[in-house]
PDB file of N, CA, C and O in Angstrom:
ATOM      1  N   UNK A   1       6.455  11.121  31.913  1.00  0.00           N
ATOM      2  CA  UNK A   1       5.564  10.178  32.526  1.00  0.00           C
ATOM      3  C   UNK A   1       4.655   9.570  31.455  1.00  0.00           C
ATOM      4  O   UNK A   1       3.916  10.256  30.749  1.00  0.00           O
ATOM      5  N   UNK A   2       4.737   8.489  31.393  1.00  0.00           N
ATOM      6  CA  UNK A   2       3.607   7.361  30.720  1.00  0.00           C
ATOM      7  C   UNK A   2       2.490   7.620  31.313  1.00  0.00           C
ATOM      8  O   UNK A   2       2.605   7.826  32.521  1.00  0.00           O
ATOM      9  N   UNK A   3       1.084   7.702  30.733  1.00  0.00           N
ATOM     10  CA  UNK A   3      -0.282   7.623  30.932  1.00  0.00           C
ATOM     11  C   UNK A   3      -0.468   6.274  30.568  1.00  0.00           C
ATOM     12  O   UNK A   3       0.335   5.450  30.130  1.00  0.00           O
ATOM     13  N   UNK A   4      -1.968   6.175  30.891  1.00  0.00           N
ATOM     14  CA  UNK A   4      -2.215   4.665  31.180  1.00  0.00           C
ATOM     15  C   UNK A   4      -2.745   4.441  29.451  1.00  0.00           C
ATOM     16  O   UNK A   4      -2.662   3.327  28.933  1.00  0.00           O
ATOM     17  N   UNK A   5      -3.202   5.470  28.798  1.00  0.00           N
ATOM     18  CA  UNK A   5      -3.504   4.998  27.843  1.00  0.00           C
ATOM     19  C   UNK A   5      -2.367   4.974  26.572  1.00  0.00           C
ATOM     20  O   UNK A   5      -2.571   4.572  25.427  1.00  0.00           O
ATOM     21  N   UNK A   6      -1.309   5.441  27.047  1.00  0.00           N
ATOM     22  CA  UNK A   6       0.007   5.194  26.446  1.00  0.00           C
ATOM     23  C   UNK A   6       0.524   3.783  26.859  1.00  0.00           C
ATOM     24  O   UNK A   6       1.545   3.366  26.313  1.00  0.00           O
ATOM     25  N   UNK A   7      -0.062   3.089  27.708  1.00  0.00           N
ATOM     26  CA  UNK A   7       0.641   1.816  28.862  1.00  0.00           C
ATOM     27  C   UNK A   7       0.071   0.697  27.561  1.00  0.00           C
ATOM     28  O   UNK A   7       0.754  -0.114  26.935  1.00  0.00           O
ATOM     29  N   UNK A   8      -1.362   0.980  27.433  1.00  0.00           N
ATOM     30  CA  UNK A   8      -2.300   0.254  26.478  1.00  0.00           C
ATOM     31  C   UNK A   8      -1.494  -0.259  25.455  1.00  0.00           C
ATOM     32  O   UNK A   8      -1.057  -1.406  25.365  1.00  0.00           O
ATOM     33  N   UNK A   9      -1.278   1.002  24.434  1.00  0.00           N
ATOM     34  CA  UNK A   9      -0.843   1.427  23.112  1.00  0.00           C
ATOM     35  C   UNK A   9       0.325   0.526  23.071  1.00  0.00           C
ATOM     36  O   UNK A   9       0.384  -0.448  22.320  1.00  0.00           O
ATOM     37  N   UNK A  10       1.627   1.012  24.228  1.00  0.00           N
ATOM     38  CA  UNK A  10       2.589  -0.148  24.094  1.00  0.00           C
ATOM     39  C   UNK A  10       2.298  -1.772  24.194  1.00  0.00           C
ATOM     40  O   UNK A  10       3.002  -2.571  23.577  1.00  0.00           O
ATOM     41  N   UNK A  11       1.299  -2.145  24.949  1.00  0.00           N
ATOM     42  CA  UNK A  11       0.643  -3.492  25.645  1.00  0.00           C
ATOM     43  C   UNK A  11       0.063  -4.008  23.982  1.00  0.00           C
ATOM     44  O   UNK A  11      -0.213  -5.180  23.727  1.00  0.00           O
ATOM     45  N   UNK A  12      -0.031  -2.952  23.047  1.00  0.00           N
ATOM     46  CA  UNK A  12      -0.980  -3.856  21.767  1.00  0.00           C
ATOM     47  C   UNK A  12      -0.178  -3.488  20.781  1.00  0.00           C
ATOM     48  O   UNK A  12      -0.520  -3.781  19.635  1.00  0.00           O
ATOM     49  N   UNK A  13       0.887  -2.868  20.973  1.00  0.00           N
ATOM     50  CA  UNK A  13       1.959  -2.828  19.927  1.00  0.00           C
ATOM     51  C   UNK A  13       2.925  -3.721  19.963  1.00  0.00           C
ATOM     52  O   UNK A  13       3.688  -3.823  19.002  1.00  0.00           O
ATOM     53  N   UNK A  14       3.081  -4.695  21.329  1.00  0.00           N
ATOM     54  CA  UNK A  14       3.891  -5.339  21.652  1.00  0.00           C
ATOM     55  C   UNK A  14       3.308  -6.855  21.284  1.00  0.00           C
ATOM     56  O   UNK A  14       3.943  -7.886  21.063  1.00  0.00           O
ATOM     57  N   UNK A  15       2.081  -6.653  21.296  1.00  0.00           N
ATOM     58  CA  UNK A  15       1.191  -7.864  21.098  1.00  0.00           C
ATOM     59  C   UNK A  15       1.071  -8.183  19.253  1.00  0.00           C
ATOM     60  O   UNK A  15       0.843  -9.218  18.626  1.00  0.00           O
ATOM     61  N   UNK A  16       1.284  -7.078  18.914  1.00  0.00           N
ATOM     62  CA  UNK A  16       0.747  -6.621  17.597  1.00  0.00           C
ATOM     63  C   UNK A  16      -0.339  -6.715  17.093  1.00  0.00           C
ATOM     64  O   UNK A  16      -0.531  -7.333  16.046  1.00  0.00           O
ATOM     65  N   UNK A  17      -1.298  -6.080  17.794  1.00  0.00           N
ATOM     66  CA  UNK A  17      -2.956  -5.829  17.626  1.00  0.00           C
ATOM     67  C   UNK A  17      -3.484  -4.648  17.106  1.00  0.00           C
ATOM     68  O   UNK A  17      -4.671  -4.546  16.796  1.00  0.00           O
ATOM     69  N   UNK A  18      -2.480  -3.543  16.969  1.00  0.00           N
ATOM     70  CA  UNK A  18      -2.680  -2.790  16.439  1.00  0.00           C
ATOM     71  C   UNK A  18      -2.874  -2.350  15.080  1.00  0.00           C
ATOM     72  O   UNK A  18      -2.200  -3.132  14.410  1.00  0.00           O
ATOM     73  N   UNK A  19      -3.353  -1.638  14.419  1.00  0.00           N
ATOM     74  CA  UNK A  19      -3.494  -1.361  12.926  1.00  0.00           C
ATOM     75  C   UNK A  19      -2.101  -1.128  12.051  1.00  0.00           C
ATOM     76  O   UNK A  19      -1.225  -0.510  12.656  1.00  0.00           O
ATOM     77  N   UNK A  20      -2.001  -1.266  11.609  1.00  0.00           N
ATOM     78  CA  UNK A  20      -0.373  -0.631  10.517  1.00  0.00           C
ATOM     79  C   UNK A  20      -0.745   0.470  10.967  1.00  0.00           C
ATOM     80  O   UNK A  20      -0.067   0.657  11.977  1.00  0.00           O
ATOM     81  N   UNK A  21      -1.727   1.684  10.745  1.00  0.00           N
ATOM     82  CA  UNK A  21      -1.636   2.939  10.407  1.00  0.00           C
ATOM     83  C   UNK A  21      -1.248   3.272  12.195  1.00  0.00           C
ATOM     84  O   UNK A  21      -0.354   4.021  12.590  1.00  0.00           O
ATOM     85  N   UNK A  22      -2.068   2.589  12.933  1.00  0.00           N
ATOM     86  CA  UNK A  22      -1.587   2.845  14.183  1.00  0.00           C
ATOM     87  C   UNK A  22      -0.159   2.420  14.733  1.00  0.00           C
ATOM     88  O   UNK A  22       0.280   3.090  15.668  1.00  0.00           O
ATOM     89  N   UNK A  23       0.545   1.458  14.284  1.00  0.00           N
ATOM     90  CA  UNK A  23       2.036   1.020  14.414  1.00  0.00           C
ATOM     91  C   UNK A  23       2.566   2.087  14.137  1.00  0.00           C
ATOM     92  O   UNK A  23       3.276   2.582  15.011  1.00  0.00           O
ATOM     93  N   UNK A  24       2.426   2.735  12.972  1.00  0.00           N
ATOM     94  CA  UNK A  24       3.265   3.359  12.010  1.00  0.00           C
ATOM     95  C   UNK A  24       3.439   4.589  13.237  1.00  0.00           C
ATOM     96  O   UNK A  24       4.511   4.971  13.708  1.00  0.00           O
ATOM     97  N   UNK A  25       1.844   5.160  13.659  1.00  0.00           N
ATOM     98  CA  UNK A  25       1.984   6.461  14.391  1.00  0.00           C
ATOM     99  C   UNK A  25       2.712   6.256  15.876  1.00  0.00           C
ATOM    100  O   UNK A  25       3.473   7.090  16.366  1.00  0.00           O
ATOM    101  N   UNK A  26       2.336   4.979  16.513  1.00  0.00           N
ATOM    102  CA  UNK A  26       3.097   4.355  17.787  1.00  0.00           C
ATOM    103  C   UNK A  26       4.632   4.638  17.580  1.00  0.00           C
ATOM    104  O   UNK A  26       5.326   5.450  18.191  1.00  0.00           O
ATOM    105  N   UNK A  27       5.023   3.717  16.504  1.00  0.00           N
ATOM    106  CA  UNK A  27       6.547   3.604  16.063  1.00  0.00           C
ATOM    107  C   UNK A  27       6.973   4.961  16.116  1.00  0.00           C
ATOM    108  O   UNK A  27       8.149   4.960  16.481  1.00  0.00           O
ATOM    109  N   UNK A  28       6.522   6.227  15.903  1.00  0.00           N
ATOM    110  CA  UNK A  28       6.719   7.696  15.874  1.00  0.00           C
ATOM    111  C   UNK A  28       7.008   7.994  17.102  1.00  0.00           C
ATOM    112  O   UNK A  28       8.059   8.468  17.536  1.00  0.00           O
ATOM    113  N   UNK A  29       6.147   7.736  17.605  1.00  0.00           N
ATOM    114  CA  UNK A  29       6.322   8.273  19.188  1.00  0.00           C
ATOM    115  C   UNK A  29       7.376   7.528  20.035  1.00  0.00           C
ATOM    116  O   UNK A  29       7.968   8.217  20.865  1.00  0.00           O
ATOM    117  N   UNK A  30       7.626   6.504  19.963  1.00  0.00           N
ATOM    118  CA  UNK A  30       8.457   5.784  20.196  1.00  0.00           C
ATOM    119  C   UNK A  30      10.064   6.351  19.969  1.00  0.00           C
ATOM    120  O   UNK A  30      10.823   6.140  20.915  1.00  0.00           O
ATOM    121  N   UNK A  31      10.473   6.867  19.094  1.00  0.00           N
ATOM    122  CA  UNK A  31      11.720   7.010  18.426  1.00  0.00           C
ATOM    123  C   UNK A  31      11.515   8.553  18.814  1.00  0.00           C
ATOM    124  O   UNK A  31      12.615   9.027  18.529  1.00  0.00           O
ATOM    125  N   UNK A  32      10.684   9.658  19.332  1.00  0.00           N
ATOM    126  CA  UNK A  32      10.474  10.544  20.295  1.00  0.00           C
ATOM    127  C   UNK A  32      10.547  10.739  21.607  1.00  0.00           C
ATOM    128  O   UNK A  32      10.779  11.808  22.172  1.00  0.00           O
ATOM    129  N   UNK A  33      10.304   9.471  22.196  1.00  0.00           N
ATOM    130  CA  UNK A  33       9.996   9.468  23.080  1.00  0.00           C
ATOM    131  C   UNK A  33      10.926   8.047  23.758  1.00  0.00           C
ATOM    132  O   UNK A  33      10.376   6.951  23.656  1.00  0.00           O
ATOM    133  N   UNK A  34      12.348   8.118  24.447  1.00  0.00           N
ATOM    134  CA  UNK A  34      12.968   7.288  25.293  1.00  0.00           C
ATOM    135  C   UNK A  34      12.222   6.508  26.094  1.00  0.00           C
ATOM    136  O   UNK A  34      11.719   5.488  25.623  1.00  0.00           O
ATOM    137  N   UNK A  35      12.082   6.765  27.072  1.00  0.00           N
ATOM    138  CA  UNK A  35      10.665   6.431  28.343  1.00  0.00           C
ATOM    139  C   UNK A  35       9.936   5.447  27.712  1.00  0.00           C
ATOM    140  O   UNK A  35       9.641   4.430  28.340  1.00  0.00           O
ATOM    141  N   UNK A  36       9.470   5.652  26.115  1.00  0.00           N
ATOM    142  CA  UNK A  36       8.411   5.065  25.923  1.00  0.00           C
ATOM    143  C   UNK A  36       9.142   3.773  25.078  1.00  0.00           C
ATOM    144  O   UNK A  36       8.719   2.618  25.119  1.00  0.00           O
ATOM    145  N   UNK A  37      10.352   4.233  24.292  1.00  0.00           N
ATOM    146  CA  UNK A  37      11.241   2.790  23.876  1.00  0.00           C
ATOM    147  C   UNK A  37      11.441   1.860  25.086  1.00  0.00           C
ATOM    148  O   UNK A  37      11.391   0.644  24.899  1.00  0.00           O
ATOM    149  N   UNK A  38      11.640   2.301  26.176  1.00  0.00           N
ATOM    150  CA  UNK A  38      11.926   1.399  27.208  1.00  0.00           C
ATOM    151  C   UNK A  38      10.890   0.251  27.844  1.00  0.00           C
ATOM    152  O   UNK A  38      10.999  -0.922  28.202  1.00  0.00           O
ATOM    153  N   UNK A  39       9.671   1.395  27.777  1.00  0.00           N
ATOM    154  CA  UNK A  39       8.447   0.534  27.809  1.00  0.00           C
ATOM    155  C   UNK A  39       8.425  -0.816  27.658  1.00  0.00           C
ATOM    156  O   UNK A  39       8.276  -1.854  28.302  1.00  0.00           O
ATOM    157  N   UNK A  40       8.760  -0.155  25.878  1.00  0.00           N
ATOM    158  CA  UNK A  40       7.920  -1.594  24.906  1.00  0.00           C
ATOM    159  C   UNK A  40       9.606  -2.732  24.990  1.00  0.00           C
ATOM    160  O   UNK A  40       9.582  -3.870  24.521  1.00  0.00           O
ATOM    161  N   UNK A  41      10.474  -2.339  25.431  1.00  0.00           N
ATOM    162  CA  UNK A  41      11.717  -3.326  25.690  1.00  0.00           C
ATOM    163  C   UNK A  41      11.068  -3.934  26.459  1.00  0.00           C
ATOM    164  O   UNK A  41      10.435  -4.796  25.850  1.00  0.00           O
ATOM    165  N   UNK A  42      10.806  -3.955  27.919  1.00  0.00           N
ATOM    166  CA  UNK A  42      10.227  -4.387  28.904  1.00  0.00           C
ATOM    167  C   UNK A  42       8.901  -4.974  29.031  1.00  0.00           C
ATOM    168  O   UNK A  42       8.573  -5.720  29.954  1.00  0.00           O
ATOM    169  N   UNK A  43       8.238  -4.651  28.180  1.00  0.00           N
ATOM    170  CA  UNK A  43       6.867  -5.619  27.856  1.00  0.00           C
ATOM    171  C   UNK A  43       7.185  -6.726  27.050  1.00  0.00           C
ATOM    172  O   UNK A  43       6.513  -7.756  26.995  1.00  0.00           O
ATOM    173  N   UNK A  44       8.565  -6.425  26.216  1.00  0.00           N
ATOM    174  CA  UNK A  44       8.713  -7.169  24.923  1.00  0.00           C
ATOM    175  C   UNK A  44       9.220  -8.845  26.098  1.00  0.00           C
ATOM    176  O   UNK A  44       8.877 -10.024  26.188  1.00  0.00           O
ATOM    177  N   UNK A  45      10.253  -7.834  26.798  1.00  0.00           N
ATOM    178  CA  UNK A  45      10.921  -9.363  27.662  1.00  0.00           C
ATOM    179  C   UNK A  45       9.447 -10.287  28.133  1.00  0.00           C
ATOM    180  O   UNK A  45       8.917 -11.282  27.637  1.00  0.00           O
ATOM    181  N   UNK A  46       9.091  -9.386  29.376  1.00  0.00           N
ATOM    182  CA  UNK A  46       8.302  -9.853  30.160  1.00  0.00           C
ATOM    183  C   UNK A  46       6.901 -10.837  28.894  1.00  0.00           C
ATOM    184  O   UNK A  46       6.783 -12.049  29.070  1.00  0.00           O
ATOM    185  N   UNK A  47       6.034 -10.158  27.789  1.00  0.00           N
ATOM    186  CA  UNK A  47       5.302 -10.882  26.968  1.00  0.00           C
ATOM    187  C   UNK A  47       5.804 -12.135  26.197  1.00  0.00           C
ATOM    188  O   UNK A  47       5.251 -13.224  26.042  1.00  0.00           O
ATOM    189  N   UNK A  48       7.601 -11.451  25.541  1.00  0.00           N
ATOM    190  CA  UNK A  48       7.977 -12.551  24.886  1.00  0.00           C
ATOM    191  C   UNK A  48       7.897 -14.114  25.818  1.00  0.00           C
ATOM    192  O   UNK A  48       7.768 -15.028  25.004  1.00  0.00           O
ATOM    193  N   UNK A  49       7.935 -14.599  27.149  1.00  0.00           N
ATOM    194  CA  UNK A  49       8.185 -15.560  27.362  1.00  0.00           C
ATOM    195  C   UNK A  49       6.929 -16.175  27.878  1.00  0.00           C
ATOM    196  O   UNK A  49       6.775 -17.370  28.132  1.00  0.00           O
ATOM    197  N   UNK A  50       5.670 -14.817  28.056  1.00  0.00           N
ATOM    198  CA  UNK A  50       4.364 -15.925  28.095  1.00  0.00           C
ATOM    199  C   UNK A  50       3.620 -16.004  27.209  1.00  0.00           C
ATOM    200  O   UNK A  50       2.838 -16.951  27.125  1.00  0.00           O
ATOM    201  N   UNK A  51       3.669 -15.079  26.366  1.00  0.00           N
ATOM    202  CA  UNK A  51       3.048 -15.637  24.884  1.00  0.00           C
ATOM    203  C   UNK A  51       2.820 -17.104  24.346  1.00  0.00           C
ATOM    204  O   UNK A  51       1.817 -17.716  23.978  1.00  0.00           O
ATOM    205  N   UNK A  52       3.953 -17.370  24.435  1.00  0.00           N
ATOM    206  CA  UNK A  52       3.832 -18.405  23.544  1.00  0.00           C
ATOM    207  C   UNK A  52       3.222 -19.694  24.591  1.00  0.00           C
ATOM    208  O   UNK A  52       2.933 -20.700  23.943  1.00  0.00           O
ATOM    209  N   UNK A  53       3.003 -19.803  25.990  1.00  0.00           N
ATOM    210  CA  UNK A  53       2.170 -20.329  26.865  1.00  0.00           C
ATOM    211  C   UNK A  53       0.491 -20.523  26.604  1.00  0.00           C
ATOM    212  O   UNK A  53      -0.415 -21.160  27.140  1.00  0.00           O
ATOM    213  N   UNK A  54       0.635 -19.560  25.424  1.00  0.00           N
ATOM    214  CA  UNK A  54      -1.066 -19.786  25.181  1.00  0.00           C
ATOM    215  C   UNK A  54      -1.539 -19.940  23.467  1.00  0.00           C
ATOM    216  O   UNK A  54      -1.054 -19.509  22.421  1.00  0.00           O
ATOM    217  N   UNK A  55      -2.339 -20.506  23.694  1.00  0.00           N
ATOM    218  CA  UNK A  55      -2.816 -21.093  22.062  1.00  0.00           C
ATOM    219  C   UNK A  55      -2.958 -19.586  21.961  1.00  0.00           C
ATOM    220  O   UNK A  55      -3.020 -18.802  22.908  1.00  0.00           O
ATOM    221  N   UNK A  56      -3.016 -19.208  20.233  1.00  0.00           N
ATOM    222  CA  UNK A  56      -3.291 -18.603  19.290  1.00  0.00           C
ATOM    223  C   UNK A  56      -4.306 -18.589  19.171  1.00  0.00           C
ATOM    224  O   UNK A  56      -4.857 -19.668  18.955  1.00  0.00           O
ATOM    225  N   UNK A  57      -5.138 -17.323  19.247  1.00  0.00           N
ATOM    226  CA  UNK A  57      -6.826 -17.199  18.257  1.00  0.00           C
ATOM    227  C   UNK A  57      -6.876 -15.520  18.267  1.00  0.00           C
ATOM    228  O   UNK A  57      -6.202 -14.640  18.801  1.00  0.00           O
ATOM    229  N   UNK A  58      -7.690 -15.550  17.651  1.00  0.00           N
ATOM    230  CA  UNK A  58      -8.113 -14.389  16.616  1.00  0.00           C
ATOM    231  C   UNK A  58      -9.102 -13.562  17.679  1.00  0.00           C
ATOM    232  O   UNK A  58     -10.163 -14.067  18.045  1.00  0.00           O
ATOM    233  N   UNK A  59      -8.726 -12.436  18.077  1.00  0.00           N
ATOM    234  CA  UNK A  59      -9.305 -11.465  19.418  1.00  0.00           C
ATOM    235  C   UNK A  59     -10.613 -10.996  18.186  1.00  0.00           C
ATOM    236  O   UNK A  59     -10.732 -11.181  16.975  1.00  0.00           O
ATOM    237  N   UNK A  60     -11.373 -10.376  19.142  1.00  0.00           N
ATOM    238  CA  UNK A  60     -12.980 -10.178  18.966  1.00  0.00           C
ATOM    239  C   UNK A  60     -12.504  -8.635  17.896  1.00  0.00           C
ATOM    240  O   UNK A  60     -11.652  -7.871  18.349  1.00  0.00           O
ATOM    241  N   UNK A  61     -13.147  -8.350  16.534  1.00  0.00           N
ATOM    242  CA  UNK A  61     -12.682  -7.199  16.449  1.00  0.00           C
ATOM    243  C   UNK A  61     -12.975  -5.872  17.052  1.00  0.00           C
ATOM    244  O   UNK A  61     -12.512  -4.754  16.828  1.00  0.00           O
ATOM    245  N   UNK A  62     -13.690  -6.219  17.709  1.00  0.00           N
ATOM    246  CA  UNK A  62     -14.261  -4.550  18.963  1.00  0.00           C
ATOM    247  C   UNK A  62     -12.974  -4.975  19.969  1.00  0.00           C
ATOM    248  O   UNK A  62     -12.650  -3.983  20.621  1.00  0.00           O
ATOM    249  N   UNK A  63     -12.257  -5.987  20.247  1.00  0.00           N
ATOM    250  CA  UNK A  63     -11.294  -5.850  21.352  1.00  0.00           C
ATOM    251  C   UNK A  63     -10.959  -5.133  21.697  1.00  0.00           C
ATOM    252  O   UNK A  63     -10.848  -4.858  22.891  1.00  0.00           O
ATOM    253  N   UNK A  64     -10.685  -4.588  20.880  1.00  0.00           N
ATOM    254  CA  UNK A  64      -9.135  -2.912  20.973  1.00  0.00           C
ATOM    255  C   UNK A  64     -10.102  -1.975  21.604  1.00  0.00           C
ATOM    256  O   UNK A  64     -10.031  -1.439  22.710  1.00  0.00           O
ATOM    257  N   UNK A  65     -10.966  -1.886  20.744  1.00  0.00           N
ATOM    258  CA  UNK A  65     -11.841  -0.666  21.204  1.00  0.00           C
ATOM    259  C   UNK A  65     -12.199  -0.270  22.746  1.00  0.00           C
ATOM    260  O   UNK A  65     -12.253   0.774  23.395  1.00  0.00           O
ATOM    261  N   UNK A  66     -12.471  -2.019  23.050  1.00  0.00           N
ATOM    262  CA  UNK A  66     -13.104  -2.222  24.243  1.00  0.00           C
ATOM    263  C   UNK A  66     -12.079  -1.908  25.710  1.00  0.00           C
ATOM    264  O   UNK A  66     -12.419  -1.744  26.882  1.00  0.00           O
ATOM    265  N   UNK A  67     -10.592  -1.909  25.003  1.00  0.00           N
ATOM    266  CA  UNK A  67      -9.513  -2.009  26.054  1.00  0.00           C
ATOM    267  C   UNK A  67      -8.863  -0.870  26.432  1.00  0.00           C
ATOM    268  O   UNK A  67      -8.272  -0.663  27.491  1.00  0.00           O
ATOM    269  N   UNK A  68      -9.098   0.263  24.966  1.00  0.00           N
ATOM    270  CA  UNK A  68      -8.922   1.533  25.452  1.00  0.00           C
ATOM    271  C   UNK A  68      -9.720   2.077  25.537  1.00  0.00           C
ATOM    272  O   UNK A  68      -9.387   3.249  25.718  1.00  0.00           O
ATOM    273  N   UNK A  69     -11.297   1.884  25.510  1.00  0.00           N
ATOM    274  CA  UNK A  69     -12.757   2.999  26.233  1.00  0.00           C
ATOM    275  C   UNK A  69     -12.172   3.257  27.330  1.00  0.00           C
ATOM    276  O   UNK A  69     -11.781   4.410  27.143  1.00  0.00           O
ATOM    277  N   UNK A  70     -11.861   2.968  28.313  1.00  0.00           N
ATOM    278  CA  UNK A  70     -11.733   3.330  30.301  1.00  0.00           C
ATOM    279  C   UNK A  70     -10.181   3.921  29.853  1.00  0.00           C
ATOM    280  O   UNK A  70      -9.836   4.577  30.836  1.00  0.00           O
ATOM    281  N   UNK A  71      -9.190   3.988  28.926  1.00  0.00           N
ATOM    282  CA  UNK A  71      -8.065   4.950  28.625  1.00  0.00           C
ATOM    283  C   UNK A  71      -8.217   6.192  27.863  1.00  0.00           C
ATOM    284  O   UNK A  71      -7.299   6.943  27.531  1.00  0.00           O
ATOM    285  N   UNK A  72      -9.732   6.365  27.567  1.00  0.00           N
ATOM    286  CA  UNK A  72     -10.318   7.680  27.102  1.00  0.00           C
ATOM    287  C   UNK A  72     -10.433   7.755  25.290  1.00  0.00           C
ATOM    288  O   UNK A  72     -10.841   8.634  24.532  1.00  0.00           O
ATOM    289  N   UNK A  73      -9.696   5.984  24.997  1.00  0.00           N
ATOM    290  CA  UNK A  73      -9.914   5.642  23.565  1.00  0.00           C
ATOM    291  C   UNK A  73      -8.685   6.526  22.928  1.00  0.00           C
ATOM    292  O   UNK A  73      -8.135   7.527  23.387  1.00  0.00           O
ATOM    293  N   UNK A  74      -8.423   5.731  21.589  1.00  0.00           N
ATOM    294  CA  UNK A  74      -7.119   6.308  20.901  1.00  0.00           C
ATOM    295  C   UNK A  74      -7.934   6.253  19.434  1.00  0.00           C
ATOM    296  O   UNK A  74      -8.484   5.206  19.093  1.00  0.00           O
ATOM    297  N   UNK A  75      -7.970   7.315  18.687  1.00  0.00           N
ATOM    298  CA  UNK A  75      -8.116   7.206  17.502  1.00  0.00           C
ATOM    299  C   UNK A  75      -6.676   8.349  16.827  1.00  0.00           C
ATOM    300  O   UNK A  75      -6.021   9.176  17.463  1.00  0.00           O
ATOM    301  N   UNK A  76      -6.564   7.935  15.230  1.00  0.00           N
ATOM    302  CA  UNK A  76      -5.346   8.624  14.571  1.00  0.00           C
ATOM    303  C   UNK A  76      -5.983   9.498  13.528  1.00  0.00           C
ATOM    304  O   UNK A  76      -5.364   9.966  12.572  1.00  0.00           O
ATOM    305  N   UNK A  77      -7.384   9.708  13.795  1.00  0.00           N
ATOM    306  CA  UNK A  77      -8.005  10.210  12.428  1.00  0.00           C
ATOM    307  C   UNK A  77      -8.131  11.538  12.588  1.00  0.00           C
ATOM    308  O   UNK A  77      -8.594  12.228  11.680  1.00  0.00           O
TER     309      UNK A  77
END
């Protein structure tokens, strides 16, 4: 079972908002974890075709922070 703050993690890995160091540890779990490759297939479809529906700009850098506080926050340190 996916948790919601695993739901996140795929949602900003798919976006690519995440840090390298955090890709790197995502990408881990990923290639562990089936369920969770499937995920990010399925965000990839569903994001790839509205993405590009919206201008480009540069997210706030507290974004991330702000999107996983209520998922109990993800740090790799």
């Amino acid at each position: 079972m996916i948790n919601k703050r695993t739901e996140t993690q795929a949602s900003l890995y798919v976006l690519g908002t995440l840090s390298p160091e955090e890709a790197r540890v995502f990408e881990a779990a990923m290639r562990a974890d089936p369920k969770l490759r499937l995920l990010v297939k399925e965000l990839r479809g569903t994001t790839g075709s509205k993405v590009g529906a919206f201008p480009q700009t540069n997210p706030q850098p507290d974004l991330q922070q702000q999107m996983l506080a209520p998922a109990g926050g993800f740090t790799n340190r």
